[in-house]
C-alpha positions in Angstrom: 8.9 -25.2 3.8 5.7 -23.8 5.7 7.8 -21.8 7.9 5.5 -19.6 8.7 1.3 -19.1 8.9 1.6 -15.9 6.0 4.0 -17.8 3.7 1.7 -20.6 3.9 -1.4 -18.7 3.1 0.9 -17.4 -0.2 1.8 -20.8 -1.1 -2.0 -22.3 -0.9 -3.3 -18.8 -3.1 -0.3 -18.9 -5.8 -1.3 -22.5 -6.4 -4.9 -22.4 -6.1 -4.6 -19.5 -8.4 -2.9 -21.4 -10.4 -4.9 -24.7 -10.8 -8.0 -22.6 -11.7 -6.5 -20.9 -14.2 -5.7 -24.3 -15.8 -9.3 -25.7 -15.3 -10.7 -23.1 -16.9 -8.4 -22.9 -19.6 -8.1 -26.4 -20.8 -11.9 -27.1 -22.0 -11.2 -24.3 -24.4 -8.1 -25.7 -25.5 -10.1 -28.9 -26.0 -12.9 -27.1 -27.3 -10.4 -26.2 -30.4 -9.6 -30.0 -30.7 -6.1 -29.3 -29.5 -6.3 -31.6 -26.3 -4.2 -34.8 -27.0 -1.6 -35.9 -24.6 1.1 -34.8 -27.1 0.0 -31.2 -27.7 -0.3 -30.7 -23.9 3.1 -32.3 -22.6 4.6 -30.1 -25.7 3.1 -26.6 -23.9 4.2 -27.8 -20.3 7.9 -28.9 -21.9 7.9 -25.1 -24.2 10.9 -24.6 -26.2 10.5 -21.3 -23.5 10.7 -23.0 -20.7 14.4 -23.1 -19.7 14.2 -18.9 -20.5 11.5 -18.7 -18.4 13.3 -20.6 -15.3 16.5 -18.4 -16.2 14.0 -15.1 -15.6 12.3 -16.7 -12.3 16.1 -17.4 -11.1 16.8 -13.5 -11.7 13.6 -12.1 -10.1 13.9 -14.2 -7.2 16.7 -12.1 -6.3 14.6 -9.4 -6.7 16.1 -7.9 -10.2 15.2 -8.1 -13.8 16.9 -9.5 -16.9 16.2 -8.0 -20.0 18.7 -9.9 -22.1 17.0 -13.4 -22.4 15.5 -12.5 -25.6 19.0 -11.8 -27.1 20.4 -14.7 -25.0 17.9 -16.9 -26.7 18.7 -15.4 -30.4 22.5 -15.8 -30.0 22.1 -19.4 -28.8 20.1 -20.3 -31.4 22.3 -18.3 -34.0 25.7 -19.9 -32.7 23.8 -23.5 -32.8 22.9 -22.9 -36.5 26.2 -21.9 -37.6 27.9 -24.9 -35.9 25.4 -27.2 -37.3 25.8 -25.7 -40.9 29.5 -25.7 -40.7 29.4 -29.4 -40.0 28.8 -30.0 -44.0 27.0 -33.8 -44.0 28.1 -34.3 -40.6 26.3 -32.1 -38.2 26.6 -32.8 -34.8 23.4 -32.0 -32.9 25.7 -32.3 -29.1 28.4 -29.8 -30.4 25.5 -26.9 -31.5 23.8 -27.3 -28.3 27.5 -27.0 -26.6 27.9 -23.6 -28.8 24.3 -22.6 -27.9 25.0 -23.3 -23.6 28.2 -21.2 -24.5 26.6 -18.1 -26.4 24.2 -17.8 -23.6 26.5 -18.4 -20.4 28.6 -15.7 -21.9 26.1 -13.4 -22.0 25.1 -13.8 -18.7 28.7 -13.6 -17.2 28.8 -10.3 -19.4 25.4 -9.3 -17.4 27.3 -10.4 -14.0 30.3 -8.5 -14.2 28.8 -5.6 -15.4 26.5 -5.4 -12.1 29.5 -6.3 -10.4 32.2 -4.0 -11.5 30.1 -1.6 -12.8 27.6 -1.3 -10.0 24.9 -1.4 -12.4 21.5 -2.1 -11.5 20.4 -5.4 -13.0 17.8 -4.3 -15.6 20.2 -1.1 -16.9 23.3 -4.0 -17.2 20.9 -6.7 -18.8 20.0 -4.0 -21.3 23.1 -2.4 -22.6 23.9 -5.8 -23.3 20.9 -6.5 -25.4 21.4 -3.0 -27.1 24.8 -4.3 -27.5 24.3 -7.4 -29.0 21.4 -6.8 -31.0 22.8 -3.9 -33.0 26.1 -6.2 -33.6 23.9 -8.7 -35.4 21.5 -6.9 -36.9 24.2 -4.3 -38.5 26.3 -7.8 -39.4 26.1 -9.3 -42.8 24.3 -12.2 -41.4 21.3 -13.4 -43.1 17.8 -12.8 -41.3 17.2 -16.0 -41.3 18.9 -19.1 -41.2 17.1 -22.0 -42.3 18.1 -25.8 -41.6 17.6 -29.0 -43.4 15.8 -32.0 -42.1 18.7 -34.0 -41.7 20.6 -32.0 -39.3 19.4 -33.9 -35.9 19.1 -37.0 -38.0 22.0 -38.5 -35.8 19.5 -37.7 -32.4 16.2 -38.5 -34.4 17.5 -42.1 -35.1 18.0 -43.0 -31.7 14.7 -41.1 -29.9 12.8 -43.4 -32.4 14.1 -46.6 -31.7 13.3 -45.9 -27.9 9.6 -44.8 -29.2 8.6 -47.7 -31.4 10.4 -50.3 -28.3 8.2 -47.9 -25.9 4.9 -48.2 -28.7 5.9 -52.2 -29.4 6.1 -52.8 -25.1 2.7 -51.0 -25.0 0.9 -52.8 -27.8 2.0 -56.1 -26.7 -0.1 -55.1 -23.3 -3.4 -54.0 -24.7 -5.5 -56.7 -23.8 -4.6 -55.9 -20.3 -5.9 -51.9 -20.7 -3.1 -50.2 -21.4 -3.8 -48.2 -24.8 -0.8 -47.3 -26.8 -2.3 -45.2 -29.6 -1.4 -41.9 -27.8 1.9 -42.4 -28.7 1.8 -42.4 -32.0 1.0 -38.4 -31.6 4.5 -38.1 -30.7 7.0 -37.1 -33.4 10.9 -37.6 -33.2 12.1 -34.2 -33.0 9.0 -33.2 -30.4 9.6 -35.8 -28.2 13.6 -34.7 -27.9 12.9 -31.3 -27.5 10.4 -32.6 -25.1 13.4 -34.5 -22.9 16.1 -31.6 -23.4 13.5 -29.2 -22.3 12.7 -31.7 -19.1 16.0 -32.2 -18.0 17.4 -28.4 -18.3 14.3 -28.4 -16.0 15.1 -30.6 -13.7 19.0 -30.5 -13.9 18.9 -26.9 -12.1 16.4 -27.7 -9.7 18.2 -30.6 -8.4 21.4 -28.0 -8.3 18.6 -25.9 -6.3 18.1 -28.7 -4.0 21.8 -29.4 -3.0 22.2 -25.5 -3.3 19.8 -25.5 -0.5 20.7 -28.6 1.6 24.2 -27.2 1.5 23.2 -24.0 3.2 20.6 -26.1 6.1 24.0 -28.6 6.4 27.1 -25.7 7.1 24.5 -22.9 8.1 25.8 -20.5 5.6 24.4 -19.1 2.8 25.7 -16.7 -0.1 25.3 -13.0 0.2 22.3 -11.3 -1.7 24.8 -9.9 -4.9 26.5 -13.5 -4.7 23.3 -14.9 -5.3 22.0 -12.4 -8.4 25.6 -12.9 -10.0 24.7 -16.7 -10.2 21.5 -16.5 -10.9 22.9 -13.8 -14.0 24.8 -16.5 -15.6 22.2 -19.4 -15.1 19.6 -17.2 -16.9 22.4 -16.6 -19.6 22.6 -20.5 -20.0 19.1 -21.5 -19.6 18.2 -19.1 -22.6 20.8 -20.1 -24.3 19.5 -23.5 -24.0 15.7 -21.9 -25.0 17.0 -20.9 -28.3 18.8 -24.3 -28.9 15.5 -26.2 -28.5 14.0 -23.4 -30.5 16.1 -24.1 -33.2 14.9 -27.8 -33.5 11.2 -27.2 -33.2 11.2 -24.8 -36.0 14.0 -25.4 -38.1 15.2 -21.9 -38.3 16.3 -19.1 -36.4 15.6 -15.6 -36.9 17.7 -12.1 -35.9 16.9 -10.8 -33.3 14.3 -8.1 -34.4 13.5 -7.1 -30.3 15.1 -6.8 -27.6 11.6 -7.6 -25.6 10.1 -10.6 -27.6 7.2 -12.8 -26.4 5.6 -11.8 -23.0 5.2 -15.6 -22.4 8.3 -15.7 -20.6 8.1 -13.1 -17.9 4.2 -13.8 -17.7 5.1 -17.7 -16.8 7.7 -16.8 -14.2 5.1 -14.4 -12.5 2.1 -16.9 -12.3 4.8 -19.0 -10.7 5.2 -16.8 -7.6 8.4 -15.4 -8.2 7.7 -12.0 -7.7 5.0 -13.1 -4.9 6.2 -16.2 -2.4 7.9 -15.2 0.7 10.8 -17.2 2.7 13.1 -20.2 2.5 12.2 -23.1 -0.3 10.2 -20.8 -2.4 12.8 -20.6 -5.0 12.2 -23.9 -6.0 8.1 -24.6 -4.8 8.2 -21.3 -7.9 10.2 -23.6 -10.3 7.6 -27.0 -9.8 4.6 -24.8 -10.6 6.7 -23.3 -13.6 5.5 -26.0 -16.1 2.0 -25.7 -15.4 2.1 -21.7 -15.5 4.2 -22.2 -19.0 0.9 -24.0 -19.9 -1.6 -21.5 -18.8 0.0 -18.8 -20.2 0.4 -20.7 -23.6 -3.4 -21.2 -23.6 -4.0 -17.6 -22.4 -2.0 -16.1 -25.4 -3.9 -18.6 -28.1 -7.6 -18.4 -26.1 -8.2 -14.9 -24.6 -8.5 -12.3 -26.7 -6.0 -12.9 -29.1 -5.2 -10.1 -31.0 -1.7 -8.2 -31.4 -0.9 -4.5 -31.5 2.8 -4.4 -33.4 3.8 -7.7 -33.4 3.0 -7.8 -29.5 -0.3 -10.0 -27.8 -2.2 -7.7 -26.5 -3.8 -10.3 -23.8 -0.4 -11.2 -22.7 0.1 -7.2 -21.9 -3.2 -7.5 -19.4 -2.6 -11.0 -18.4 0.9 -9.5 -16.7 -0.9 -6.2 -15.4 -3.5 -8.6 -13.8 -1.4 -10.8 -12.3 0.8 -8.3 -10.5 -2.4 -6.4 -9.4 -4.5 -9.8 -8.1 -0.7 -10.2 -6.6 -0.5 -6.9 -4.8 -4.1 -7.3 -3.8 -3.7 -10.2 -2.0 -0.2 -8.6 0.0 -2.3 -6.3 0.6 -5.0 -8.1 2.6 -1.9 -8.5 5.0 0.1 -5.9 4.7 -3.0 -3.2 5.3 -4.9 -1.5 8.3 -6.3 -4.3 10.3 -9.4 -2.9 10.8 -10.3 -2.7 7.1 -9.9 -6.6 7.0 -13.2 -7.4 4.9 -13.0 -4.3 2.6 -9.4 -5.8 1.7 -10.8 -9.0 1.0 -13.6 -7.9 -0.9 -10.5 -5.9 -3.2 -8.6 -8.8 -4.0 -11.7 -11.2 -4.6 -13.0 -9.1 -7.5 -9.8 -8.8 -9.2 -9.2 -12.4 -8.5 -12.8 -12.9 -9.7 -12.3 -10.9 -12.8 -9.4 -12.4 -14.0 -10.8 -16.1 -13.7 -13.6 -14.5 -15.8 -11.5 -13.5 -18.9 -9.9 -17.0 -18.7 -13.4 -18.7 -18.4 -14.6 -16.9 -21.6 -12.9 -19.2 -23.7 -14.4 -22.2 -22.1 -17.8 -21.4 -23.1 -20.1 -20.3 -26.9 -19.6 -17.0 -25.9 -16.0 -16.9 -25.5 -15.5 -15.1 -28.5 -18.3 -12.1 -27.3 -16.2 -9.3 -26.6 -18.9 -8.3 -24.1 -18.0 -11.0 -22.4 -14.0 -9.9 -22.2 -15.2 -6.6 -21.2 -17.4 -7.9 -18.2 -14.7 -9.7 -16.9 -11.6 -6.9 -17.4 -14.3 -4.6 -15.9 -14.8 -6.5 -12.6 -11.2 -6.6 -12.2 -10.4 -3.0 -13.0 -13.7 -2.4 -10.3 -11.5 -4.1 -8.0 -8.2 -2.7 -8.6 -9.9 0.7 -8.3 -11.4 -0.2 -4.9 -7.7 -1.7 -4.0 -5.7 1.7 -5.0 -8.8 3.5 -3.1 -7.8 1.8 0.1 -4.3 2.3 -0.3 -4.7 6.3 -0.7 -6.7 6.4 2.4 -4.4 4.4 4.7 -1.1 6.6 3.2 -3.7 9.9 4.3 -3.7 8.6 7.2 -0.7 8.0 8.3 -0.2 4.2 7.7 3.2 2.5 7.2 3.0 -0.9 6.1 5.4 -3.8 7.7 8.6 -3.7 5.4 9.4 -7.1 4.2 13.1 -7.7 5.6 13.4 -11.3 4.5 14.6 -11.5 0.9 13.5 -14.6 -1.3 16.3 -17.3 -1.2 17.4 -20.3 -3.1 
């Protein structure tokens, strides 16, 4: 995969990036008493997570989809209404069907569109939200649909059999140090959601992998639009799938009131590298680190400054902004006049420096100071300022940067 020195140099940043983020992040979460092995598998395996890995797929090939919000609705919607039409025999394996269909739908409606229509991405993906979202919100659907206990009872029976034989194997090896009392944390319904979300996860990398040992084996490889038209529909599915395991965590499913929901998703396939790592393999090295960003910005959205401006997280608005800046920043260190080297360093190390500020806020008794959010947006926005400084010069000048021929691939 380290195909080249400057890819590698993205790679080690993304994920040291990354990994700080998390460090400083968790001791606040544990701070809150929120820090059993339960809670934190849950925010690695988010109900969002498949959505998240749709969006990643899309911006990989460079484009936007603006429909998984809608996707995830109308999954969760069509799961619902299979479920309640089943009476006293729900079937848990036919909603998630109806979801997986709802969603891939979508999506081929997204590919045909850019395809036929020579639409750009984001314009197609959003007349079919429009679309969509005014068809069920002017329907005589109900806002909400709420579900019983009982409807996964068929799934619920056989995830706790495996638990208790998984608590029972543990228990009977306690006096040799294994503790099973963790696993009482887990609950039925969590830990299924918990598997589905894991292997949507790992079903489509492993159809990454052969994707990609395919094209090392016959030397071919699909053509950029082949390759968004793909990835169109798997982001249809995958959020389909989102708003199936939705659906089971909190027992109803809403109307789509938005057609841009929870920044979570787009924020998580960003602190991934999928708008930022270069060359072949980084499709996928994006989708392992997916999880862990999924759990940063989780912890981000509860720790940092939460408050919301109509309906909307304000911290997840800057946490987005500050990642592509840091982002840009740091392609900038490469991508600028040579002979401003340290001045491009010094640029991307306070806006790197500032954002690991506002996440270490929360770690520490004066995480709730709002001085202490200022101090940190403050040495980023110093840094940015120094950064878009630079850039005018160099343009004054005369300065072209390298154009990046090499598109990210599967």
């Amino acid at each position: 995969m380290l195909n080249d020195r400057r890819s590698s140099w993205y790679d080690m940043f993304n994920a040291l990036l990354l990994v700080c983020l998390a460090l400083l992040l968790l001791p606040g979460w544990s701070l809150q008493g929120n820090f059993s092995l339960p809670e934190n598998l849950s925010l690695l395996t988010s109900p969002m997570l498949p959505a998240s890995l749709g969006f990643l797929l899309v911006l990989r090939c460079r484009a936007v989809d603006l429909s998984i919000w809608i996707s995830m609705g109308a999954g969760g919607l069509a799961a619902a209404g299979v479920l309640l039409a089943g009476g006293d025999n729900p079937s848990p394996s036919l909603a998630l069907l109806a979801a997986i269909v709802a969603g891939g739908l979508i999506g081929l409606l997204n590919a045909l569109l850019v395809r036929y229509a020579k639409l750009a991405p984001w314009v197609a993906t959003l007349l079919v939200a429009v679309a969509i979202w005014a068809a069920l919100n002017y329907s005589s659907l109900p806002r909400n649909i709420m579900l019983d206990d009982n409807r996964f009872d068929t799934w619920v029976t056989k995830i706790t059999y495996i638990v208790e034989r998984i608590y029972h194997l543990f228990e009977k090896q306690a006096q040799s140090g294994i503790d099973a009392r963790g696993i009482e944390g887990y609950g039925p319904l969590l830990t299924l959601r918990m598997l589905l979300v894991t292997g949507a996860w790992s079903v489509t990398m492993l159809a990454m992998l052969l994707s990609d040992m395919t094209v090392v084996r016959r030397g071919k490889i699909l053509t950029a639009r082949s390759r968004l038209l793909v990835a169109l529909v798997a982001s249809g599915v995958l959020s389909g799938f989102s708003g199936f395991c939705w659906l089971m965590e909190s027992g109803q499913t809403p109307l789509p009131s938005r057609l841009i929901d929870d920044l979570v998703i787009p924020a998580a396939a960003l602190m991934s590298g999928g708008m930022f790592l270069r060359g072949r393999g980084r499709t996928m090295l994006a989708g392992i680190c997916l999880p862990m960003a999924m759990l940063v910005t989780t912890l981000w959205r509860q720790l940092v400054w939460p408050t919301q401006v109509m309906g909307f997280s304000r911290q997840m608005f800057l946490l987005v902004a500050m990642l592509l800046e840091v982002q840009i920043a740091f392609i900038w260190v490469f991508d600028g006049p040579d002979e401003t080297k340290n001045k491009k360093i010094g640029a991307c190390a306070l806006s790197a420096i500032g954002l690991l500020t506002l996440a270490a806020t929360s770690s520490f008794a004066f995480g709730g100071n709002w001085l202490s959010y200022l101090i940190g947006t403050g040495v980023w926005a110093v840094g940015t300022l120094w950064m878009i400084g630079q850039m005018t010069r160099a343009e004054k000048e005369g300065y072209v940067p390298p154009t990046d021929t090499e598109p990210p691939l599967f």
